[in-house]
Backbone as CSV, one residue per row, in Angstrom:
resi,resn,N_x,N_y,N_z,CA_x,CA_y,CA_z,C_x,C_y,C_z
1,UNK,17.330,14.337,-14.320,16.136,13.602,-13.871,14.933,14.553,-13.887
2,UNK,14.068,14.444,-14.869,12.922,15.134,-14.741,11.708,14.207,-14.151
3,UNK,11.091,14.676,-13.237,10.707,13.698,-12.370,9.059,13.850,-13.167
4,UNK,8.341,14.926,-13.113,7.239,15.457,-14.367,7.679,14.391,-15.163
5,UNK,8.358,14.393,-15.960,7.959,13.608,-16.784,8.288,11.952,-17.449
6,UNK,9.060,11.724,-15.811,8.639,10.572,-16.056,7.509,9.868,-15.250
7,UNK,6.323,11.170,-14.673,5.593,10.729,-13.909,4.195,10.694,-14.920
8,UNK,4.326,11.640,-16.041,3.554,11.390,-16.847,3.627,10.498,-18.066
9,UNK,5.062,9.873,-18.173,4.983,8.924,-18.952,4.444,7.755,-18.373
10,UNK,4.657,7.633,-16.695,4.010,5.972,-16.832,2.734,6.256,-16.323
11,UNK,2.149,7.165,-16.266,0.939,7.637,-15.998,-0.246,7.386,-17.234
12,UNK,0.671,7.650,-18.383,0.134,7.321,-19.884,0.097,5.762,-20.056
13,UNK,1.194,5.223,-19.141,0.811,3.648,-19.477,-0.361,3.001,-18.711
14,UNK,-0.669,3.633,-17.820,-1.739,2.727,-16.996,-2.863,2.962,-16.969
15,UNK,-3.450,1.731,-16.975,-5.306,1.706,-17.339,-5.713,2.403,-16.319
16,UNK,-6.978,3.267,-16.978,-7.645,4.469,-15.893,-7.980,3.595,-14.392
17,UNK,-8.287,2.478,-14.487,-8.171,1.883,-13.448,-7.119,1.636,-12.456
18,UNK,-6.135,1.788,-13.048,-5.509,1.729,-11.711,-4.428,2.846,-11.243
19,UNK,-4.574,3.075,-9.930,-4.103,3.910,-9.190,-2.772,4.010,-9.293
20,UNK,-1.744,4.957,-9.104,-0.482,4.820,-8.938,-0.034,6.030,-7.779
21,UNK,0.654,5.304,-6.849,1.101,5.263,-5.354,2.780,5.879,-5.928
22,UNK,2.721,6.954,-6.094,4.152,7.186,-5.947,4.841,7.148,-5.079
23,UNK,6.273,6.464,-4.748,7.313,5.818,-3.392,8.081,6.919,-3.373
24,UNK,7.724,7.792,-2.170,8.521,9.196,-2.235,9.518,8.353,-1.090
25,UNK,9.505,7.590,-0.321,10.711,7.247,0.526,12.014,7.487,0.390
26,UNK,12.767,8.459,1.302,13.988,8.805,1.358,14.530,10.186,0.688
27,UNK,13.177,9.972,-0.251,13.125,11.801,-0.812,12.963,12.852,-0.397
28,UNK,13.859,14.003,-1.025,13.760,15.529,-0.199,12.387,16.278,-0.964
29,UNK,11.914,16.482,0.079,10.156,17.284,-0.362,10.190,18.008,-1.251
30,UNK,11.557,18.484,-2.317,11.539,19.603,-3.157,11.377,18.092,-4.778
31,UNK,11.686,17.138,-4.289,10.960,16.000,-5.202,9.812,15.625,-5.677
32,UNK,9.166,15.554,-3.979,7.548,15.354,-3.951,6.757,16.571,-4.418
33,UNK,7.425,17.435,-4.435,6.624,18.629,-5.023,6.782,18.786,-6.440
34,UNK,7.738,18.156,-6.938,7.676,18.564,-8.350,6.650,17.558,-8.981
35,UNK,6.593,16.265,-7.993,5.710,15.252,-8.495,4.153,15.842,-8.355
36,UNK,4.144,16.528,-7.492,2.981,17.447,-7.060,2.446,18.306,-7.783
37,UNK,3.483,19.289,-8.342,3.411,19.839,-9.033,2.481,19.386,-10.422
38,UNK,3.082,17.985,-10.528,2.397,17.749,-12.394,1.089,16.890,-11.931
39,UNK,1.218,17.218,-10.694,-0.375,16.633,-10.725,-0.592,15.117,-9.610
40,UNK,0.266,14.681,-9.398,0.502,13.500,-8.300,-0.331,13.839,-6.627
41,UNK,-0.766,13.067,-6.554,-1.737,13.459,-5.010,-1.816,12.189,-3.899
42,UNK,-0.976,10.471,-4.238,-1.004,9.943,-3.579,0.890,9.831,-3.272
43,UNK,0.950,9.624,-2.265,2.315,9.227,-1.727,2.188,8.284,-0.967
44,UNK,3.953,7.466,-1.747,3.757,6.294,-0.290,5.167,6.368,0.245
45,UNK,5.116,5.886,1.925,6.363,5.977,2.298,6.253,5.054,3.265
46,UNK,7.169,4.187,3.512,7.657,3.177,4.682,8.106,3.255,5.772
47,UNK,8.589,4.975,6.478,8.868,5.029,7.728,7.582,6.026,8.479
48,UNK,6.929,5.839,9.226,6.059,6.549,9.537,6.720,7.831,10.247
49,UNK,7.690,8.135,10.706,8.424,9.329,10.954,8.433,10.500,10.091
50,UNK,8.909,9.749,8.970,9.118,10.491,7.805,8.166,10.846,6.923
51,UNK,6.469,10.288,7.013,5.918,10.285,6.541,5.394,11.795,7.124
52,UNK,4.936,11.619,8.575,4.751,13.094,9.469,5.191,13.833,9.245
53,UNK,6.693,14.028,8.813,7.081,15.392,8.620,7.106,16.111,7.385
54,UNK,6.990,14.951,6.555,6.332,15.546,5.306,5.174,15.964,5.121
55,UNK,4.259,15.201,5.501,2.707,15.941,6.002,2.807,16.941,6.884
56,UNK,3.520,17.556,7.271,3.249,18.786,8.256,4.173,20.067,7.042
57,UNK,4.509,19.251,6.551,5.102,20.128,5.292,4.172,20.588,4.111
58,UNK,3.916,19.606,3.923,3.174,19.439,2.233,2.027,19.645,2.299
59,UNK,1.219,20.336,1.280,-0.194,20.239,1.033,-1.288,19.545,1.536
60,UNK,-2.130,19.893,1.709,-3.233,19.049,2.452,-4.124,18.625,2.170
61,UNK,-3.832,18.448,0.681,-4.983,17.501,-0.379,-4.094,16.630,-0.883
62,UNK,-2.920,16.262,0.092,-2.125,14.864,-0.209,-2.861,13.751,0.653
63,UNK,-2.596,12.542,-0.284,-3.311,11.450,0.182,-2.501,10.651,0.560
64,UNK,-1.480,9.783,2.014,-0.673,9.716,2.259,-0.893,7.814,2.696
65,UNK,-0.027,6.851,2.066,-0.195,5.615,1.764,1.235,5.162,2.986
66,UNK,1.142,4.197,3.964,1.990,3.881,4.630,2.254,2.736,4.125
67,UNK,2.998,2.073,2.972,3.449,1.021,2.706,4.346,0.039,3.241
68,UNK,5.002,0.789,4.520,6.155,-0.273,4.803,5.708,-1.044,5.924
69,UNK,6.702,-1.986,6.746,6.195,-2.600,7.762,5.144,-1.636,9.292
70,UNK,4.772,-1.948,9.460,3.805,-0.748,10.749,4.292,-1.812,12.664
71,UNK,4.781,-1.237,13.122,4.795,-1.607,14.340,3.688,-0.774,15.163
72,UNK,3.150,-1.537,15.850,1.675,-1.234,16.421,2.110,0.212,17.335
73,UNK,2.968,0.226,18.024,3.151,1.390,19.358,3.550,2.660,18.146
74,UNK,3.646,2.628,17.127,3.617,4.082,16.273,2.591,4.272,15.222
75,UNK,1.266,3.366,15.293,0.120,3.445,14.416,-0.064,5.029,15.213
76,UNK,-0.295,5.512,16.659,-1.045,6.509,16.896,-0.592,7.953,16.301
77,UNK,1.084,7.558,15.683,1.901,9.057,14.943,0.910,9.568,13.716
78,UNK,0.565,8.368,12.615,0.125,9.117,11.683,-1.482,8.359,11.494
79,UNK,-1.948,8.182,12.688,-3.466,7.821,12.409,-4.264,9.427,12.243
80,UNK,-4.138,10.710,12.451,-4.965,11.630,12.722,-4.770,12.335,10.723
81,UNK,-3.972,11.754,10.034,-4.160,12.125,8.525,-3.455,10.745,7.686
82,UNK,-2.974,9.418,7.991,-3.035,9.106,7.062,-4.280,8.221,6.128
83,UNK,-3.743,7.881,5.113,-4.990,7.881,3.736,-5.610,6.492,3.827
84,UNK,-4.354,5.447,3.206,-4.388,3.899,3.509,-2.916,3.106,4.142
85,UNK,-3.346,2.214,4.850,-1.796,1.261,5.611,-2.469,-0.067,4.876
86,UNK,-0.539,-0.056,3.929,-0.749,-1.147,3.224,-0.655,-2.535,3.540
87,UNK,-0.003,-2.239,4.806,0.557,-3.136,5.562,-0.143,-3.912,6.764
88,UNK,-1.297,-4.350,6.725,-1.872,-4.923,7.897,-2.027,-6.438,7.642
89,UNK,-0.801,-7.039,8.551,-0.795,-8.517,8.638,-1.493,-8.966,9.253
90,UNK,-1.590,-8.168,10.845,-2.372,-9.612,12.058,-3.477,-8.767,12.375
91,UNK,-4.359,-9.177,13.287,-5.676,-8.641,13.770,-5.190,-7.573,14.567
92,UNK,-3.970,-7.888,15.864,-3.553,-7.191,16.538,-2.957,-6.030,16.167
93,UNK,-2.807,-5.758,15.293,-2.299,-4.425,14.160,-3.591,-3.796,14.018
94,UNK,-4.739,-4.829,13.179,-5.903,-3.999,12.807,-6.563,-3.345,13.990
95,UNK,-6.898,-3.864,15.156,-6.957,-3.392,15.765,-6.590,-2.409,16.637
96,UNK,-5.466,-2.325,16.595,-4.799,-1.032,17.082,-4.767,0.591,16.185
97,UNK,-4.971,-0.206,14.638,-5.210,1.088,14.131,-7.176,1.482,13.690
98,UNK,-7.551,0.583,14.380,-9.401,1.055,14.681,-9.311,1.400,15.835
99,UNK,-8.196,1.271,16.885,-8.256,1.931,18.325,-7.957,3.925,18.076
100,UNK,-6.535,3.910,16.926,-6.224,5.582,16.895,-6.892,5.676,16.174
101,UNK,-7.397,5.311,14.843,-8.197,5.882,14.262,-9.411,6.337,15.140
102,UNK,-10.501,5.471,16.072,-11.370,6.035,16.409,-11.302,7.328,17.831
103,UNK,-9.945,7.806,18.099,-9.421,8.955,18.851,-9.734,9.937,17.774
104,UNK,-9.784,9.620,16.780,-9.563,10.807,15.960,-10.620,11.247,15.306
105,UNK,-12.132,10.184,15.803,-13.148,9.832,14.612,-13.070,9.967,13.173
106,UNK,-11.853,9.373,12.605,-12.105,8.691,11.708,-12.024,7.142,11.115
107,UNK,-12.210,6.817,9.890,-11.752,5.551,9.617,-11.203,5.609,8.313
108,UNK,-10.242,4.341,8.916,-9.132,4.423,7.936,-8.934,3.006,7.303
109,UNK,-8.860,3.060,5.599,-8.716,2.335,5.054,-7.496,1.613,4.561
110,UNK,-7.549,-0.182,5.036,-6.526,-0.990,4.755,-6.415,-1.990,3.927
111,UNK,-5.596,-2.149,3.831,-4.762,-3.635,3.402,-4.285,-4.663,3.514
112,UNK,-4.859,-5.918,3.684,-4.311,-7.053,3.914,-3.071,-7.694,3.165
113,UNK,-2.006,-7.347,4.030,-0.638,-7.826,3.244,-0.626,-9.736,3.522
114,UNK,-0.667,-9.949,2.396,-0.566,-11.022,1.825,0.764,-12.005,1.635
115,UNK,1.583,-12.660,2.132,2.824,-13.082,1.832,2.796,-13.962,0.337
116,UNK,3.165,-13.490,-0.206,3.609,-13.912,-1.984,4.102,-14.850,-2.101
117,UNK,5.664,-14.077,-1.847,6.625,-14.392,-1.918,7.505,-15.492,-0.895
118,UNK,8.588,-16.025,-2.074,9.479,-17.069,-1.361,10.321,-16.411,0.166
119,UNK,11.022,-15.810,-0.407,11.688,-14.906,1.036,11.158,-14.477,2.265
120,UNK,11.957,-15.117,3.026,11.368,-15.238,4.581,11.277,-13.839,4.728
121,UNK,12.509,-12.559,4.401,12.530,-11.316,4.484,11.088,-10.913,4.339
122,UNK,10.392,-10.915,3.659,9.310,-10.691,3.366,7.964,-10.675,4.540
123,UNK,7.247,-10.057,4.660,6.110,-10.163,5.710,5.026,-10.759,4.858
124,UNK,3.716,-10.206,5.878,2.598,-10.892,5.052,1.602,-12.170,6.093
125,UNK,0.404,-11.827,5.853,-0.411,-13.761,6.100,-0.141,-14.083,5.209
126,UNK,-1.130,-15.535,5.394,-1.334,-16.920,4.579,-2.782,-16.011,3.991
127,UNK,-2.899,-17.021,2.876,-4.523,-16.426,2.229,-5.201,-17.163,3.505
128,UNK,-5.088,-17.987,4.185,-5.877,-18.880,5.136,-5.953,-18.072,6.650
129,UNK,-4.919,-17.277,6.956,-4.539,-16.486,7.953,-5.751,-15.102,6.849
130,UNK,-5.912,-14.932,6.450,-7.043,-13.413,6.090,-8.197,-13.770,6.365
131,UNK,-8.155,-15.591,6.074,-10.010,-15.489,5.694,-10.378,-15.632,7.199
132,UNK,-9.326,-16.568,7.710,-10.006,-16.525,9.468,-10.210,-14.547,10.057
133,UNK,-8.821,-13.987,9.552,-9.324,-12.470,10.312,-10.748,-12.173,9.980
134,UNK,-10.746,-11.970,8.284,-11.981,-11.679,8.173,-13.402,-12.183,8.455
135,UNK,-13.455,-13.156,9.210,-14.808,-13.881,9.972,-14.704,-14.047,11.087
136,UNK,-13.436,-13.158,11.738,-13.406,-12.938,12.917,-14.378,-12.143,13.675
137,UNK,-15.195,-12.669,14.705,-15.813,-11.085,15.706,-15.170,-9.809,15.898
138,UNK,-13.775,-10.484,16.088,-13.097,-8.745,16.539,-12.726,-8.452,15.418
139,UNK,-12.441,-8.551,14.121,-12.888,-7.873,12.693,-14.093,-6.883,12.499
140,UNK,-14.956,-7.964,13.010,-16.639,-7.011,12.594,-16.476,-6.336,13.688
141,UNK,-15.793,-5.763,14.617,-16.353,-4.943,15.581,-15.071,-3.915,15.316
142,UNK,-14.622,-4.017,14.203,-13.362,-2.399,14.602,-14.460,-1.684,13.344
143,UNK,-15.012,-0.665,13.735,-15.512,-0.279,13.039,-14.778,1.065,12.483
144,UNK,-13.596,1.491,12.985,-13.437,2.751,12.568,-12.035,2.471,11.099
145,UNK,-12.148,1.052,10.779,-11.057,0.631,9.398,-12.263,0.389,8.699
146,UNK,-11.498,-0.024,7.415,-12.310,-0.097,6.138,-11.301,-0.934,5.418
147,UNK,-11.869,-2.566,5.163,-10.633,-3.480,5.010,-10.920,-3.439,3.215
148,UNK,-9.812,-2.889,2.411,-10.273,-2.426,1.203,-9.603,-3.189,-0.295
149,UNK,-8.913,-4.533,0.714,-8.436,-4.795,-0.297,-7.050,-5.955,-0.050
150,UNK,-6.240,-5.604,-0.857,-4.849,-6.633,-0.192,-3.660,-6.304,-0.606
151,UNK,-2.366,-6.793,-0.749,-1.307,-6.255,-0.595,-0.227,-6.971,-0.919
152,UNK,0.475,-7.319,-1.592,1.619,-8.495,-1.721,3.012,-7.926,-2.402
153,UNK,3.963,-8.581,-2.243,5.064,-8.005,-2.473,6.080,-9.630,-3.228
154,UNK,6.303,-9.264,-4.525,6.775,-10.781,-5.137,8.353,-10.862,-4.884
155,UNK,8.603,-11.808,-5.245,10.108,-12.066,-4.466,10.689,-11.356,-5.550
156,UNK,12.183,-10.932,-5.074,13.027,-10.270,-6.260,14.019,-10.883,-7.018
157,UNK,13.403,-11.402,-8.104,14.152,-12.058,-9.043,14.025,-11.855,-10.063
158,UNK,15.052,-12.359,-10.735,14.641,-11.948,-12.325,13.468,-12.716,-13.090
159,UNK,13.440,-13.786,-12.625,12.249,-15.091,-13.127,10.837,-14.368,-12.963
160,UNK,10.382,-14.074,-14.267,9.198,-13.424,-14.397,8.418,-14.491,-14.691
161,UNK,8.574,-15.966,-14.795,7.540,-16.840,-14.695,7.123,-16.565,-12.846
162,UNK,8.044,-16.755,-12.514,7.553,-16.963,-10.726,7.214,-15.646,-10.151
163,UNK,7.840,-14.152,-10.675,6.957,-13.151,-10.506,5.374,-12.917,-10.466
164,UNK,5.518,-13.333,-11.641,3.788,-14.123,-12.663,2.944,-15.052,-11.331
165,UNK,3.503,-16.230,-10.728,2.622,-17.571,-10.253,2.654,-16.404,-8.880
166,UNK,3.249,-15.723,-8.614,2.881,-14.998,-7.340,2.122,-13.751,-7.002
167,UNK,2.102,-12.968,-8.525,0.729,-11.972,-8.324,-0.412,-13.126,-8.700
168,UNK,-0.494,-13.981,-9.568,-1.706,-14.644,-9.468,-1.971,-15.137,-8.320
169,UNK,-1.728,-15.552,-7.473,-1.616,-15.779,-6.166,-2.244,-15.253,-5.422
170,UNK,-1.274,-13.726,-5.483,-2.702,-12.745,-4.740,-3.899,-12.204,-5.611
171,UNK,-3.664,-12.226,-6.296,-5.120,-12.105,-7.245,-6.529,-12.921,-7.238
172,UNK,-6.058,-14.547,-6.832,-6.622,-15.988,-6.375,-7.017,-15.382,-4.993
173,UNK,-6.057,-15.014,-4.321,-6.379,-14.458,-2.611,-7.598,-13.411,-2.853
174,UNK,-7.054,-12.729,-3.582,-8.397,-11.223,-3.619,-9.947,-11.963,-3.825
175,UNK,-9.849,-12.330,-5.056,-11.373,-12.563,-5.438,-12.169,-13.692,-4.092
176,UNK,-10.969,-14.977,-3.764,-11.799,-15.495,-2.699,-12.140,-14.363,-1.347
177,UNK,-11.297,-13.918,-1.167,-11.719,-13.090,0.200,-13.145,-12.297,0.080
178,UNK,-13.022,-11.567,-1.260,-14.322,-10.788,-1.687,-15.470,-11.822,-1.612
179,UNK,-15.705,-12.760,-1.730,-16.553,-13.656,-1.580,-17.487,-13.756,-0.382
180,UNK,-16.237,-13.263,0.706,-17.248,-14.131,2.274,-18.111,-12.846,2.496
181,UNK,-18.322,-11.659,2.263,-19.396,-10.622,2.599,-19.048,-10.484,3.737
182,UNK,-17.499,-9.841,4.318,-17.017,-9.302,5.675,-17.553,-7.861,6.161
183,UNK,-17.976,-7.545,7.639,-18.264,-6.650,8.041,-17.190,-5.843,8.015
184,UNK,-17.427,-4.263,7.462,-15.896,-3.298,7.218,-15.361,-3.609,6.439
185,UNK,-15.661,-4.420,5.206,-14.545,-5.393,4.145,-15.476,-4.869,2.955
186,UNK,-15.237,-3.787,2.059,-15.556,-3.703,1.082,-14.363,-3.390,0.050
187,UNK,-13.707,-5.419,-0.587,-12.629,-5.217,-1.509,-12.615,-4.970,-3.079
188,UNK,-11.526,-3.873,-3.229,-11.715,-3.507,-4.584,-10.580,-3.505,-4.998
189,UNK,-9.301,-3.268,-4.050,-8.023,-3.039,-3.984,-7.292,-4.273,-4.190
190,UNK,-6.523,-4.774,-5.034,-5.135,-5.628,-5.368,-3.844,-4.422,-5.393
191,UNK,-3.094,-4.188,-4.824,-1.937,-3.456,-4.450,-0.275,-4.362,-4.726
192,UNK,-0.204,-4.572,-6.236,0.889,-5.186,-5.989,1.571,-4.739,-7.600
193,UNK,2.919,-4.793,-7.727,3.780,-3.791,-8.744,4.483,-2.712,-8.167
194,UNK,5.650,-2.982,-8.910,6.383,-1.759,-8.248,7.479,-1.266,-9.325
195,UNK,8.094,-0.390,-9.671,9.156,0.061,-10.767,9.233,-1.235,-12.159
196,UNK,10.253,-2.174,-11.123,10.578,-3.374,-11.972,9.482,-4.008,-12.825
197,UNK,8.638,-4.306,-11.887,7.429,-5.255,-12.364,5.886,-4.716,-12.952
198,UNK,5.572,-3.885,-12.711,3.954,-3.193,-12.514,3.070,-3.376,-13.691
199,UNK,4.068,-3.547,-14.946,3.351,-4.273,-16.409,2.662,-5.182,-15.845
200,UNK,3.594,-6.249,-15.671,3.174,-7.533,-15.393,2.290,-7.753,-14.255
201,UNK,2.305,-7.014,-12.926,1.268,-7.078,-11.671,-0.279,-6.502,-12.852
202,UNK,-0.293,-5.327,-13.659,-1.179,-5.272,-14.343,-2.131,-5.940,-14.842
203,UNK,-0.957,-6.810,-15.607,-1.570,-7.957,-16.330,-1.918,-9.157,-15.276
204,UNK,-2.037,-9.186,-14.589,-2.312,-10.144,-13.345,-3.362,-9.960,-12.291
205,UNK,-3.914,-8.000,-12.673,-5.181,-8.211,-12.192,-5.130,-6.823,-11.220
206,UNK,-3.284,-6.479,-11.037,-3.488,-5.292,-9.752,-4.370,-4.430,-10.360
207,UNK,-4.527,-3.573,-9.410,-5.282,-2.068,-9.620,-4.672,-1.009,-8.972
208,UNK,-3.423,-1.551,-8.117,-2.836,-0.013,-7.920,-1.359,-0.260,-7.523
209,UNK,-0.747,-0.088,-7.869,0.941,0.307,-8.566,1.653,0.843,-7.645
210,UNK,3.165,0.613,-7.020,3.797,1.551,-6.150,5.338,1.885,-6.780
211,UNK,5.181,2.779,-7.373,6.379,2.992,-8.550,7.171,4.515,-7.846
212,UNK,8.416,4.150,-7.298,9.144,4.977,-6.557,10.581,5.335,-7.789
213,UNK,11.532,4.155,-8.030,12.577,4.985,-8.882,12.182,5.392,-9.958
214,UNK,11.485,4.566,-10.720,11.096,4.945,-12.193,10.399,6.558,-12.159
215,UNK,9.916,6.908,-11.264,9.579,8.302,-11.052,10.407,9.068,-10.102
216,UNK,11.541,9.166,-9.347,12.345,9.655,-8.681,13.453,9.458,-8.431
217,UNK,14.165,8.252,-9.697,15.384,7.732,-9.482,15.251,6.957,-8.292
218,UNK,17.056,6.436,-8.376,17.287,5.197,-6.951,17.394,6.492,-6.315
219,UNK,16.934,5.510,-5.146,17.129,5.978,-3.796,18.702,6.068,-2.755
220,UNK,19.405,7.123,-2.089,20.334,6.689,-1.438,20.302,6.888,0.075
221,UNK,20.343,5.426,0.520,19.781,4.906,1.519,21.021,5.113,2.966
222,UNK,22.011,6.137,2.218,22.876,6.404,3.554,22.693,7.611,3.948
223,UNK,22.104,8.359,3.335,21.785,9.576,3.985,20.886,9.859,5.191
């Protein structure tokens, strides 16, 4: 497994536009460094535990992406360095991370996770559940986030027609939201693709990619 280079092969596939979020989750830091090494500077990881101790490890011109679910009573672990949380469903989340963020004076930029997908497993609002946050008062008043965009996750199947009707989906979600001129809401971000799919989220409009095996192999999730 040369991790270099398969980080520069799909690096060669994607339009300068869009970002790619490498999924270091479950990986030993002598991974993330080789990804580091060839030049990689965003990471994403889903346990915020694990995210800390890699940041107290690793370089400090890493840009550190919390993709997985966020339970509010551990936003305050990695509000003092992380980058973006991809994961912000309810107000009561956003707000809690404009509460640590502003302990720390900074602000931190998010993501409105979007529910896609068929599977209840799945998190996420309604596109109808964003537009009320975003014309919410207590929206315009967290001033220390920066709502940058959105977030969706398509169901896992092989049916790449219904892969397809569900990044358009959030893609339909993105451009209306950009519409209402929200306070703290400057969207640029579609966040959806991952190993399997990220051609196709491409072609559907994402702009930034979260590609974990295809650059680090599977993951083994008993360790």
């Amino acid at each position: 497994m040369n991790i270099a280079n398969n980080l520069n092969k799909i690096q060669s596939q994607l339009p300068e536009y869009v970002t790619l979020v490498a999924v270091s989750k479950t990986k030993p830091i002598s991974d993330l460094m080789e990804a580091y090494d060839a030049g990689q500077r965003i990471f994403g990881e889903n346990k915020i535990q694990e995210m800390v101790e890699k940041h107290e490890t690793m370089p400090k011109d890493i840009k550190w992406h919390m993709i997985g679910h966020v339970q509010r009573n551990k936003v305050k672990h990695m509000a003092p360095f992380v980058s973006m949380i991809h994961g912000v469903e309810s107000l009561k989340l956003l707000e809690e991370i404009n509460k640590q963020a502003m302990k720390h004076h900074r602000v931190i930029d998010c993501l409105l996770q979007i529910k896609i997908a068929s599977e209840d497993s799945k998190f996420g609002m309604s596109p109808e559940e964003a537009t009320t946050l975003l014309q919410s008062k207590a929206c315009a008043e967290c001033n220390n986030v920066n709502i940058v965009g959105v977030m969706g996750m398509a169901t896992f199947t092989n049916d790449k027609d219904q892969v397809k009707r569900e990044f358009d989906k959030l893609k339909t979600t993105f451009d209306h939201l950009k519409e209402l001129n929200s306070p703290n809401c400057q969207l640029h971000t579609v966040s959806m693709g991952m190993s399997g799919d990220y051609k196709l989220a491409i072609a559907s409009g994402s702009t930034m990619v979260r590609v974990g095996s295809s650059i680090f192999g599977s993951r083994n999730y008993a360790q």
